[in-house]
Backbone as CSV, one residue per row, in Angstrom:
resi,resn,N_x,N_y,N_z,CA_x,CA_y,CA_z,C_x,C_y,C_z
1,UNK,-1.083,-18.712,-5.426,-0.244,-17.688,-6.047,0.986,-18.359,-6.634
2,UNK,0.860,-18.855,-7.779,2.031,-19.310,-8.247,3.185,-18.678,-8.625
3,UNK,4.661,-18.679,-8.545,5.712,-18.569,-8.881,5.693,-18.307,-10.578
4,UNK,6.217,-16.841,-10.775,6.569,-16.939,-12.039,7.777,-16.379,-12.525
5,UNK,8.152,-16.281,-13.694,9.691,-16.092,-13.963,9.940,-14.896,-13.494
6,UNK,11.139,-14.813,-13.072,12.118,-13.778,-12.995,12.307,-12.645,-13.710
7,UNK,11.541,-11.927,-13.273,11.228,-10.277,-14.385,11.908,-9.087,-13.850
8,UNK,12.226,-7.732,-14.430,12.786,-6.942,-13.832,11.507,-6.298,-13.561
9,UNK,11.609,-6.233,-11.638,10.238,-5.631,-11.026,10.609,-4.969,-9.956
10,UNK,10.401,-3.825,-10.014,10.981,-2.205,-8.415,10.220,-2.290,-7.161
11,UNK,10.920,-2.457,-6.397,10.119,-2.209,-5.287,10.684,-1.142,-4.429
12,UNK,10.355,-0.219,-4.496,11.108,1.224,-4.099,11.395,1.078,-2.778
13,UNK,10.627,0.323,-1.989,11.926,0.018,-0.800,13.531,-0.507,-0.579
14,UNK,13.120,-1.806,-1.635,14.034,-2.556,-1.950,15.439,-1.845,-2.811
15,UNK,14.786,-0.615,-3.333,15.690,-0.236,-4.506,16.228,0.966,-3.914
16,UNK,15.884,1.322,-2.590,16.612,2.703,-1.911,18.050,2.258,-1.622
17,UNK,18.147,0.579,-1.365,19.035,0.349,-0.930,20.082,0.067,-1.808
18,UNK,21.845,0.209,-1.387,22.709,0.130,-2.647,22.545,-1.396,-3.032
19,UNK,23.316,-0.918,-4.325,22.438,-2.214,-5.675,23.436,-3.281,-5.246
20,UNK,23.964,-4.133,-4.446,24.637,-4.880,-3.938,23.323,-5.414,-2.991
21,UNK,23.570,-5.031,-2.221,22.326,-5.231,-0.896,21.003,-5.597,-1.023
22,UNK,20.335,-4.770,-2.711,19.515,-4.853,-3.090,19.132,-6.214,-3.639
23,UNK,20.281,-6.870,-4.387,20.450,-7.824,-5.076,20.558,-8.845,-4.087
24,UNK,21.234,-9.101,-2.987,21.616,-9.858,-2.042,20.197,-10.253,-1.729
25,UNK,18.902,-9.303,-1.274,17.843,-9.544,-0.583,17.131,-10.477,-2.069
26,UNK,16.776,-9.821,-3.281,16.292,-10.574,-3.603,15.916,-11.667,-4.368
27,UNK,17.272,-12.077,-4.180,18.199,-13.525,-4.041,17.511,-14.661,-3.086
28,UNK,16.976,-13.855,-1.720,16.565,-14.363,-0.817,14.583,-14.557,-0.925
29,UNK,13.968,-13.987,-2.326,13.412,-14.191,-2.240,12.667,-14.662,-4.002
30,UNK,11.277,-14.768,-3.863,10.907,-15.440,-5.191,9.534,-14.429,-5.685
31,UNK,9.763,-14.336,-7.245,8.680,-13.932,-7.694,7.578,-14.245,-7.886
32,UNK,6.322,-13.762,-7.522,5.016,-13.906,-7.233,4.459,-13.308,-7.985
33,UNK,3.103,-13.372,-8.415,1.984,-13.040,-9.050,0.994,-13.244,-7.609
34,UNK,0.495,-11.653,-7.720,-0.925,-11.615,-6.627,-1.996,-11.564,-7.144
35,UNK,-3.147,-12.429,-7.098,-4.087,-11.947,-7.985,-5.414,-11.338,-7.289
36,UNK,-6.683,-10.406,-7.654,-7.372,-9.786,-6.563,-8.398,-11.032,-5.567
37,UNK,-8.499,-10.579,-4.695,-8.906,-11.118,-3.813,-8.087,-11.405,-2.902
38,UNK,-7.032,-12.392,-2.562,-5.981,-13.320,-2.799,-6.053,-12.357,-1.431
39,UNK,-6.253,-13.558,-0.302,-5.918,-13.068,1.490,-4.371,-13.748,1.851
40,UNK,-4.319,-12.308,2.097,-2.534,-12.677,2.490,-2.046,-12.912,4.135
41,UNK,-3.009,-12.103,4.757,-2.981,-12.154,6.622,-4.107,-12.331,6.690
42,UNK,-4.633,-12.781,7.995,-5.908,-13.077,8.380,-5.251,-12.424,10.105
43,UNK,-6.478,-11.244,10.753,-6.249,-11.374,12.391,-5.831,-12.384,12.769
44,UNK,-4.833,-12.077,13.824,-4.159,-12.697,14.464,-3.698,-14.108,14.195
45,UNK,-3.700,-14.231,12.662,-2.686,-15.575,12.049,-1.717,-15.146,12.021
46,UNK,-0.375,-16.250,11.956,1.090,-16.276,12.024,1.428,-15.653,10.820
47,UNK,2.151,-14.820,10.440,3.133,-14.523,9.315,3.696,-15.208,9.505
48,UNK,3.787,-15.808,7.324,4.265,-17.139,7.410,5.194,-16.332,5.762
49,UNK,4.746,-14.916,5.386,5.747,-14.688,4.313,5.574,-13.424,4.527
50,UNK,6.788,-12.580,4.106,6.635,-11.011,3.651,6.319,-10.930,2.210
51,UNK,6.076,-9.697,1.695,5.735,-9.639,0.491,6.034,-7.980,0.368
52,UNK,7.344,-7.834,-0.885,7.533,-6.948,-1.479,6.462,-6.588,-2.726
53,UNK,5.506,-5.813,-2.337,4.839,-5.790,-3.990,5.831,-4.770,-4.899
54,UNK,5.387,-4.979,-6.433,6.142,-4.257,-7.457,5.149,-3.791,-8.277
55,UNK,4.144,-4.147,-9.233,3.300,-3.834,-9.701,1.626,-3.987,-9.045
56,UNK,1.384,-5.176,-8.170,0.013,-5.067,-7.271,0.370,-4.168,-6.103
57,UNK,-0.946,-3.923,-5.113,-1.417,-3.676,-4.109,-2.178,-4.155,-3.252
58,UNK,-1.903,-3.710,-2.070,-2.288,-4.708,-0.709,-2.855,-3.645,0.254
59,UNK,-4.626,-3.964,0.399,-4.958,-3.555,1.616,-5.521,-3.903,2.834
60,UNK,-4.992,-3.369,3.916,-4.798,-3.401,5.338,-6.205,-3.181,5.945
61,UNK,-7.026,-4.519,6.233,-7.815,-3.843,6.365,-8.139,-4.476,7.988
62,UNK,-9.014,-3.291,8.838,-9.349,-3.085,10.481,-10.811,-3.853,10.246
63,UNK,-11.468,-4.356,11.190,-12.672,-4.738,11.605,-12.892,-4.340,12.825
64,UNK,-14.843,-4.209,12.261,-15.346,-3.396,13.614,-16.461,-4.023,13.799
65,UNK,-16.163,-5.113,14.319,-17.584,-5.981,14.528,-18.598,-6.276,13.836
66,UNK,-18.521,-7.468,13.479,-19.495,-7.949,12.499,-18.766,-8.073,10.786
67,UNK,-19.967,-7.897,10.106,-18.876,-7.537,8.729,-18.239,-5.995,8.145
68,UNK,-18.630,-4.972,9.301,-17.837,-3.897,8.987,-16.092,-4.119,9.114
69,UNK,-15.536,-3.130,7.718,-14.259,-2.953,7.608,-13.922,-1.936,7.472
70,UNK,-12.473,-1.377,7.654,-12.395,0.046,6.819,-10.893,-0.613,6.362
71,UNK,-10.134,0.198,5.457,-8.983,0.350,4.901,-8.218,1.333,5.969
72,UNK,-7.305,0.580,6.442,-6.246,1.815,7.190,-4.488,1.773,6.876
73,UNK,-4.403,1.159,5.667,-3.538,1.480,5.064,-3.083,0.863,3.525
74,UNK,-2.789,1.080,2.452,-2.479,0.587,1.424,-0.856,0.776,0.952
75,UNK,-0.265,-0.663,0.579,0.835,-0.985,0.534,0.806,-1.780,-1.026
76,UNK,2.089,-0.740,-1.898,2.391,-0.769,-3.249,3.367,-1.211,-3.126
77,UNK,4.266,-0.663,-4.459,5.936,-0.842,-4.438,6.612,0.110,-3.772
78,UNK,6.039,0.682,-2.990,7.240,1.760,-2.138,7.159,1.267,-0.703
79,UNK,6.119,-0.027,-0.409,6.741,-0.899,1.347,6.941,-2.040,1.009
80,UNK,6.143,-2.696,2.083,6.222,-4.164,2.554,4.987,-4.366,3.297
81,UNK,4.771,-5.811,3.064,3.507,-6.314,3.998,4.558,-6.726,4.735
82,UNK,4.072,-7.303,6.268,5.004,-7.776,7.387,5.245,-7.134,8.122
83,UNK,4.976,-6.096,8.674,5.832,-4.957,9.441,5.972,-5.636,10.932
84,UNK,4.952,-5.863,11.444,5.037,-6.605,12.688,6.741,-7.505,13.023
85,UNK,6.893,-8.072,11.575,8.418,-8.998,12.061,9.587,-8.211,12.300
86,UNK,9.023,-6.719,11.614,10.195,-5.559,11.909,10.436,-5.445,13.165
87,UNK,9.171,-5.539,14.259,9.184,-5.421,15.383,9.242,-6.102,16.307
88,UNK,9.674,-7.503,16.080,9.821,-8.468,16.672,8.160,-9.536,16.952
89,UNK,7.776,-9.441,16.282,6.096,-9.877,16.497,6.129,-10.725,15.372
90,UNK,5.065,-11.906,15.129,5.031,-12.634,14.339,3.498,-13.355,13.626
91,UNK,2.821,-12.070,14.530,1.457,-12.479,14.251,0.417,-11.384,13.603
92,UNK,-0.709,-11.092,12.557,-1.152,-9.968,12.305,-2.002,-9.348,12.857
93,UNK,-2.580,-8.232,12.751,-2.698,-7.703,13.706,-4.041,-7.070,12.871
94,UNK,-3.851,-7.524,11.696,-5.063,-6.839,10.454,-5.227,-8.134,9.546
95,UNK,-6.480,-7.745,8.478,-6.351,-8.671,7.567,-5.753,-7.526,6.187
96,UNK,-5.322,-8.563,5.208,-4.406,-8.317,4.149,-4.874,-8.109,3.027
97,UNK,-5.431,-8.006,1.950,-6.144,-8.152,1.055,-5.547,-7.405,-0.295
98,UNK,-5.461,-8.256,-1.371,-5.147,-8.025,-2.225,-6.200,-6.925,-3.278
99,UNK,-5.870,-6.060,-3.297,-6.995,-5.347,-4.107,-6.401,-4.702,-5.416
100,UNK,-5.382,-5.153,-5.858,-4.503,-4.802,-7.446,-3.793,-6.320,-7.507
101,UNK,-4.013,-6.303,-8.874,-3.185,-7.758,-9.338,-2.061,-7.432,-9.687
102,UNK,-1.017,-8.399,-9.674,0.530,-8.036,-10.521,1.585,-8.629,-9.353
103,UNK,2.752,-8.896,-9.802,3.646,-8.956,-9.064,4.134,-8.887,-7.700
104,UNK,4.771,-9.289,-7.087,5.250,-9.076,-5.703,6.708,-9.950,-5.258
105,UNK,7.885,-9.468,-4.484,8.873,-10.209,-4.240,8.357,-11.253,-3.221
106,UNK,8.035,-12.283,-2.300,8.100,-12.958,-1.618,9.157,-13.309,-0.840
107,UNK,9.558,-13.687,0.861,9.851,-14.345,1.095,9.544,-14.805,2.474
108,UNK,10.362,-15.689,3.054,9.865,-16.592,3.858,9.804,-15.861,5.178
109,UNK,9.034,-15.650,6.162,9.414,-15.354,7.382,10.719,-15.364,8.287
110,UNK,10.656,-16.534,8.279,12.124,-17.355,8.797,13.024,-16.747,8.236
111,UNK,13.106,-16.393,7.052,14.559,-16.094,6.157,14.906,-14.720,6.187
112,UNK,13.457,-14.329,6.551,13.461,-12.701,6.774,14.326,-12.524,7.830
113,UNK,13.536,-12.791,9.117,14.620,-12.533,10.448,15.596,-12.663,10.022
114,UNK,16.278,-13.693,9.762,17.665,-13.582,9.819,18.429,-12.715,8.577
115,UNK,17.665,-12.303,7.366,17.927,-11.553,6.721,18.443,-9.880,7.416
116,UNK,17.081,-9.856,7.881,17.023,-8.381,9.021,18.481,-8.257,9.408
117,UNK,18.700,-9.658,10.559,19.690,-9.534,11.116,21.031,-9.072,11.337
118,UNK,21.197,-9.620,9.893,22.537,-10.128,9.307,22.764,-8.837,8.252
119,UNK,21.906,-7.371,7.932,21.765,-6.707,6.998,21.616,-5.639,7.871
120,UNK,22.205,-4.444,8.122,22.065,-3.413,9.297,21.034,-2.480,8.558
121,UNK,21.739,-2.139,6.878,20.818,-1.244,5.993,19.484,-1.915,5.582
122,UNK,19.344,-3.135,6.167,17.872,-3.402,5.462,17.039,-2.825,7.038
123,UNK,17.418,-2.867,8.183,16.659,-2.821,9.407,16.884,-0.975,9.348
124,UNK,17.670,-0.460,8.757,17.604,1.082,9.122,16.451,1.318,8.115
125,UNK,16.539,1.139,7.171,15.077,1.301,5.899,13.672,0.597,6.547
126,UNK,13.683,-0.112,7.071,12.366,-1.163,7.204,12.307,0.174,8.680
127,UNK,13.016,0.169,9.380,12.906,1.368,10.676,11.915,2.524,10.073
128,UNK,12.639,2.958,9.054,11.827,4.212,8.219,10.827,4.297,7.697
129,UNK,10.590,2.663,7.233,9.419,2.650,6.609,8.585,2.699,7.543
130,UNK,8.684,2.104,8.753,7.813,1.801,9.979,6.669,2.959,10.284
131,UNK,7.975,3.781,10.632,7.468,4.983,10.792,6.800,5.933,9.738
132,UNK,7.107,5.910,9.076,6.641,6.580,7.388,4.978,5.913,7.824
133,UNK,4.758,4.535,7.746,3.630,3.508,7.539,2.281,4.169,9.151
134,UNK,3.148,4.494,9.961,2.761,4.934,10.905,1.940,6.351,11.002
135,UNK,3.203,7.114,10.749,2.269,8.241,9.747,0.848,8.558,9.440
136,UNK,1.254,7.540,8.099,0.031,7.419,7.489,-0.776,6.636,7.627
137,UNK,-1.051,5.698,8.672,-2.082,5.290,9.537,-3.048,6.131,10.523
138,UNK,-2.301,6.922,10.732,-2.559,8.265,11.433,-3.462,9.433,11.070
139,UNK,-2.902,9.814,9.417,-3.704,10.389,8.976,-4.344,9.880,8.492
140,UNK,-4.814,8.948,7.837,-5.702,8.358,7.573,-7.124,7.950,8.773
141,UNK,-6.502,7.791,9.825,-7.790,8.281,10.876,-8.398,9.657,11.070
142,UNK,-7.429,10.511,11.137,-7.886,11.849,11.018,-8.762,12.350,9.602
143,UNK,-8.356,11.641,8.563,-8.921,11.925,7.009,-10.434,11.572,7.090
144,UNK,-10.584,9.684,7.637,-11.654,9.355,7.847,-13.163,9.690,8.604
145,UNK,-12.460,10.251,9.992,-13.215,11.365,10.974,-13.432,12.446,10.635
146,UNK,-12.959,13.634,9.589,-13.028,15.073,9.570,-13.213,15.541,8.078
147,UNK,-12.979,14.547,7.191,-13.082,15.081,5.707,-14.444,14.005,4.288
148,UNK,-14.716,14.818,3.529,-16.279,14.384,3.214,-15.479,13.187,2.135
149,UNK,-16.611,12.616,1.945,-16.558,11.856,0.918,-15.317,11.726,-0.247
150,UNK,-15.833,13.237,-0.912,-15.448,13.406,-2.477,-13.933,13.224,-2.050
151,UNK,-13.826,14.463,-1.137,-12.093,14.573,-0.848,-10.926,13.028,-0.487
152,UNK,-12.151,12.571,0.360,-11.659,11.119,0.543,-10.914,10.486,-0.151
153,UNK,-12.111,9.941,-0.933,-11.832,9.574,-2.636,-11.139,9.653,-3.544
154,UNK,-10.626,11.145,-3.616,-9.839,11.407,-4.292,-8.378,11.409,-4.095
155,UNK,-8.408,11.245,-2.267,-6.949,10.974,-1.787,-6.516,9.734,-1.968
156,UNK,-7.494,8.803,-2.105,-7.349,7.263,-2.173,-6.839,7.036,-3.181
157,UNK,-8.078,7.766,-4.487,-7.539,7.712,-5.692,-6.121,7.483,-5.985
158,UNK,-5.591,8.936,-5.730,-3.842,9.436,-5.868,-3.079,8.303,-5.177
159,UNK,-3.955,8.056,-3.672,-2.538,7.027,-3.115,-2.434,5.757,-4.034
160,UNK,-3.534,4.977,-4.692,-3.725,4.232,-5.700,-2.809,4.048,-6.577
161,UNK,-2.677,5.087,-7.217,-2.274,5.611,-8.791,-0.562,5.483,-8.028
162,UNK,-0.233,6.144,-7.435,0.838,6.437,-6.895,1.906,5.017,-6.427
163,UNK,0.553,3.740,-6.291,1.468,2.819,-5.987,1.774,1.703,-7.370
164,UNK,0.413,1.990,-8.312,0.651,1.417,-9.484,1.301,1.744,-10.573
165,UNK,1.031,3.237,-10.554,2.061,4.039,-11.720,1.523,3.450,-12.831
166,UNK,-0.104,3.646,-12.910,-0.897,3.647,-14.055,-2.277,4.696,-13.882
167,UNK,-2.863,4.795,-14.881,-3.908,5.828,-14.790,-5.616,4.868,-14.450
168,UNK,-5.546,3.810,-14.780,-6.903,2.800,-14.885,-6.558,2.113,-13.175
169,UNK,-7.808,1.927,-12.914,-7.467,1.484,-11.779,-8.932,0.679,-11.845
170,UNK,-8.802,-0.724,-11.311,-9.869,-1.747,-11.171,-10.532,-1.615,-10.261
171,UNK,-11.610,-1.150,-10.218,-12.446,-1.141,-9.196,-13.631,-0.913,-9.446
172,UNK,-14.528,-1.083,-8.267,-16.221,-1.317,-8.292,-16.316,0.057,-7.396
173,UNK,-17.465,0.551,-7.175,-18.125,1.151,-6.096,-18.541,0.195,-4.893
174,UNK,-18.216,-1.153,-4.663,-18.541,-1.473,-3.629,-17.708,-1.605,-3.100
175,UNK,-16.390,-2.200,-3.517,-15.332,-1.696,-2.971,-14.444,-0.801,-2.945
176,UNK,-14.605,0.349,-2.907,-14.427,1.492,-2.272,-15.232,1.634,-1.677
177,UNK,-16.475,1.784,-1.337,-17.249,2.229,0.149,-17.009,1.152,0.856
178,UNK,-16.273,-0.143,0.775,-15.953,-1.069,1.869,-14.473,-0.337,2.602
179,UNK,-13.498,-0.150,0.884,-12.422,0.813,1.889,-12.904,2.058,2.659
180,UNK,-13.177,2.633,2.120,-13.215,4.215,3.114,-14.400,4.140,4.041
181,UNK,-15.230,2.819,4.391,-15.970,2.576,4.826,-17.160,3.595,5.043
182,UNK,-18.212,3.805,3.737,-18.773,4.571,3.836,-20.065,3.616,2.865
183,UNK,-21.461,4.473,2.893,-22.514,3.483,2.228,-22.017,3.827,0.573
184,UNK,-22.487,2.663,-0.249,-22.102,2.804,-1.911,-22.850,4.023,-2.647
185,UNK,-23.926,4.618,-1.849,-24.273,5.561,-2.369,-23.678,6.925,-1.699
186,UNK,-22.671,7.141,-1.105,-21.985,7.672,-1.096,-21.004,7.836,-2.192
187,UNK,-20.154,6.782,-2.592,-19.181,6.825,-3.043,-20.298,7.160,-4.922
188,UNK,-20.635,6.634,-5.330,-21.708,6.973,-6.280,-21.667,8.847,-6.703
189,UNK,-21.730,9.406,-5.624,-22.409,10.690,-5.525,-21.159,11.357,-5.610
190,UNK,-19.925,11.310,-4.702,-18.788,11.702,-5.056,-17.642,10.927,-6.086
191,UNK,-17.868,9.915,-6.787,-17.472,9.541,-8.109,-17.972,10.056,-9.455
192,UNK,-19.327,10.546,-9.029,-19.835,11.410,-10.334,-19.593,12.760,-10.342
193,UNK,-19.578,13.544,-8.836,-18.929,14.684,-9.103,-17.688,15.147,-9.333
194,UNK,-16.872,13.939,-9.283,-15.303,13.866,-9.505,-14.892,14.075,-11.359
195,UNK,-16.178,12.732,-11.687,-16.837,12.884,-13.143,-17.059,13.987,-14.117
196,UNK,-17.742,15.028,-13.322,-18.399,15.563,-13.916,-17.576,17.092,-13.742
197,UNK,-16.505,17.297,-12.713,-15.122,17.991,-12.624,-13.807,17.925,-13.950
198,UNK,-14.145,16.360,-14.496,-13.334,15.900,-15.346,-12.170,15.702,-14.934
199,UNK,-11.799,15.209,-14.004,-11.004,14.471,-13.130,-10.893,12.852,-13.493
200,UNK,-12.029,12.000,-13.351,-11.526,10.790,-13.663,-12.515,10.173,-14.646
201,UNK,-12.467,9.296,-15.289,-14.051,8.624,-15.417,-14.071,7.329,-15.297
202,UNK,-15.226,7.219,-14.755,-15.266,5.699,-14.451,-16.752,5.074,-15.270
203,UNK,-16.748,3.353,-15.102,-17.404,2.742,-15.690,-17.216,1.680,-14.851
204,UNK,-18.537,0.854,-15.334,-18.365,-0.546,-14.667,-17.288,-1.075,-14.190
205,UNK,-16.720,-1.448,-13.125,-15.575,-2.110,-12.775,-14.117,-1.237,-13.190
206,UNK,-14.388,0.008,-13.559,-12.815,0.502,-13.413,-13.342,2.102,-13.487
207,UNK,-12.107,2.683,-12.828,-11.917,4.361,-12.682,-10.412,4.358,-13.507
208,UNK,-10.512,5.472,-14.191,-10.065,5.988,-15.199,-9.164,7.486,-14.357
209,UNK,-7.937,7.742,-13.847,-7.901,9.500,-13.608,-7.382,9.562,-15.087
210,UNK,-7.979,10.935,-15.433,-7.933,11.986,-16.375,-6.820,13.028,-15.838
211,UNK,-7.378,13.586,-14.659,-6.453,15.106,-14.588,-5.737,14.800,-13.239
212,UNK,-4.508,14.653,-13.446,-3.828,14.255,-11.826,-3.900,15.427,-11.056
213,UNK,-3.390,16.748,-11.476,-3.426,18.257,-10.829,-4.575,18.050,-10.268
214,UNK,-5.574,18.527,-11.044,-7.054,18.621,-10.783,-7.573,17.891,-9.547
215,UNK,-7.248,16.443,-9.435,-7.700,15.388,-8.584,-6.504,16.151,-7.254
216,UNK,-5.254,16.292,-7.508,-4.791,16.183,-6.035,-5.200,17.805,-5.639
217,UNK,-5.885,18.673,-6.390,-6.722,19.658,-5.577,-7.749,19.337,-4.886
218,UNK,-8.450,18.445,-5.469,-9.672,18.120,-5.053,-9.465,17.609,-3.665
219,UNK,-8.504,16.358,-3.414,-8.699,15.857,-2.408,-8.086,16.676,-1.023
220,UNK,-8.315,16.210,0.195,-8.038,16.490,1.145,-6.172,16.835,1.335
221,UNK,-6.327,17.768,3.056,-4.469,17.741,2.580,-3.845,16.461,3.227
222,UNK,-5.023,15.918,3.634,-3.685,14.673,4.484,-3.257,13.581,3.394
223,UNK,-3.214,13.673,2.233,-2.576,13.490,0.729,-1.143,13.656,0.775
224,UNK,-1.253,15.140,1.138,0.268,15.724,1.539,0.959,15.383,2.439
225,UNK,0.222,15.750,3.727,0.883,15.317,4.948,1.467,14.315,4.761
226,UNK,0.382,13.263,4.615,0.958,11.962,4.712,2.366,11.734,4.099
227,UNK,1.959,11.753,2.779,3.344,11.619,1.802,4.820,12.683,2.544
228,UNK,4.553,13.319,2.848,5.807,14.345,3.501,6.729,13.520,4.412
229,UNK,6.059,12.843,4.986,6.432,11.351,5.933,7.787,10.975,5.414
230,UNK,7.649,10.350,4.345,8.492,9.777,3.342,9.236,10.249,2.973
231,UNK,9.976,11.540,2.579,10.894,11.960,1.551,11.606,12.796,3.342
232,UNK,11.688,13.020,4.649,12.318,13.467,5.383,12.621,11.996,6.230
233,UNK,12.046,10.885,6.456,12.288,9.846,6.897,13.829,8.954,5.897
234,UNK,13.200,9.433,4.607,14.297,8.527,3.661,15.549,9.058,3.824
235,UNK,15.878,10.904,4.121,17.220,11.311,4.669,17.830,10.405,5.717
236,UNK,17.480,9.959,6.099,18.176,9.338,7.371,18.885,8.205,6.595
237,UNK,18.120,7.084,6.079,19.068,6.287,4.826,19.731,6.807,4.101
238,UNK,19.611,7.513,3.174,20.621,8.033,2.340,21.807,8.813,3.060
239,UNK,21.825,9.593,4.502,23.370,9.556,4.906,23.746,8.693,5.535
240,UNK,22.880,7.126,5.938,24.281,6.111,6.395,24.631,5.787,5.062
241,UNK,23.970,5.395,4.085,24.466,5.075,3.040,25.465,6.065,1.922
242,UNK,25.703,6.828,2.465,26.140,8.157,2.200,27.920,7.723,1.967
């Protein structure tokens, strides 16, 4: 992942915080290009960097013996990979996986802690996010156990879209039934009826949303839930920073 120039790139965590603070952190760190594939944690390897994404995405993914996986959480420009160092831990606990290309802040482990440290408003936000991240780990088990396919899909979709803040999104049918861990002819059957709703369209190697309304009817409510997380967690920052 090579280093590339210095671009103006948001990372809505980074940017909750006042633009002093904001600037201070990422000072402390360097711009990255993620490209797909690109393993960022491996179980129980050392975090050896955090990573602010800005334009890619990063998913979290669980193993269940053998080569089964599922996705149990996806991280855009509104977190952080690393959470574990929030908590004093230094090792992962998932594997990482890059599944959107583009940008990301970087920095060092080491520099983090003491960043944390030394920064009260970066540990009250990373606190929030924790929990926010928690959340929606949460529902996302409940989504996976109790709701079909299509709805799935379409929540993924949105959380997708939501972290790229584009309408095209790169992807196969095999990976998505690796995320939501379901067979490819599943995802097949509820990608064409999503299709054929006029909601998104897809083709070889990419999904297309068409109708955002449309799609966040379609999908399930833990879409909502989840996201609700976020905008009553972020009160708590905005009155210390107040």
């Amino acid at each position: 992942m090579p280093s590339v120039a210095r671009i103006p790139a948001i990372n809505r965590l980074l940017d909750a915080l006042p633009k002093k603070t904001n600037q201070r952190i990422q000072r402390e760190c360097e711009m990255v290009e993620l490209s797909f594939g690109d393993v960022l944690c491996e179980v129980g390897a050392p975090i050896r960097d955090v990573y602010f994404p800005t334009q890619s995405f990063i998913s979290l993914m669980a193993t269940g013996g053998g080569d089964a996986r599922l996705e149990v959480a996806l991280i855009g420009n509104e977190g952080m990979l690393g959470v574990p160092l929030v908590l004093g831990l230094d090792r992962s606990p998932i594997r990482a996986l890059v599944h959107g290309a583009g940008g990301a802040w970087r920095m060092q482990a080491a520099r983090f802690r003491k960043t944390v440290a030394s920064v009260p408003l970066l540990k009250l936000e990373l606190d929030r996010y924790v929990y926010t991240r928690l959340n929606q780990v949460v529902q996302t088990a409940v989504c996976t156990g109790f709701h079909d396919i299509e709805a799935r899909l379409a929540r993924w979709l949105l959380t997708a879209q939501d972290r790229v803040q584009g309408d095209r999104l790169h992807l196969t049918h095999v990976l998505l039934a690796e995320l939501l861990g379901v067979r490819r002819s599943g995802i097949t059957t509820a990608a064409g009826a999503l299709q054929r709703k006029q909601l998104i369209h897809y083709s070889r190697g990419g999904i297309t949303i068409l109708d955002r309304l449309g799609l966040e009817q379609a999908a399930c409510d833990c879409y909502r839930i989840a996201n609700q997380a976020a905008p009553a967690a972020a009160a708590v920052v905005a009155a210390a920073t107040a």
